[in-house]
C-alpha positions, 0 to 999 in steps of 0.5 A: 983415498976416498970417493963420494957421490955429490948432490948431483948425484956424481961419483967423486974422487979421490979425494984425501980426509983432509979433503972431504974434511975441506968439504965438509966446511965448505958445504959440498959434502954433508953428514949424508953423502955417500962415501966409500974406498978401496976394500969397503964392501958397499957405501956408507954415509959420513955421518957413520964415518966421521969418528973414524976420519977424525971429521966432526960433524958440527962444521962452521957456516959454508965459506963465502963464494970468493973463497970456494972460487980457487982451483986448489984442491979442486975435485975429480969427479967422473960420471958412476959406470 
C-alpha cells in the first residue's frame, strides 16, 4: 500500500498501485506527486517509481467530471502529523 501527498498538499492513503494507477489517468496523481510506503526511508516522485509500479507515464486525457463523481475507490486522505 502507498500513500501520496496531493496538490493541496495532503497526505493520502493508502492506496493500492492499481489505485494510484486509477489516479494516474484521472489526473490526481502526476509524475511529480510525492509517494512513499512502508519500509521506504524518505518520499519519492512517481516518475522515479513508475517502472517499478509497472505505471506508464504517458496517461490519457483526465476523465470527464461525470465520471471521477462516483464514490468507488474513493480516497483516504488525512492531514501530515
Amino acid at each position: 500500500m502507498w500513500f501520496y501527498v496531493d496538490k493541496d498538499r495532503q497526505q493520502c492513503g493508502p492506496v493500492s498501485v492499481d489505485e494510484l494507477k486509477r489516479l494516474f489517468g484521472t489526473g490526481a496523481v502526476t509524475k511529480r506527486t510525492h509517494l512513499w510506503q512502508e519500509g521506504r526511508a524518505e518520499w519519492s516522485r512517481l516518475e522515479e517509481l513508475a517502472p517499478q509500479l509497472g505505471i506508464n507515464l504517458v496517461a490519457p486525457p483526465p476523465t470527464p467530471a461525470s465520471a471521477r463523481s462516483s464514490s468507488a475507490g474513493a480516497r483516504v486522505c488525512s492531514r501530515p502529523a
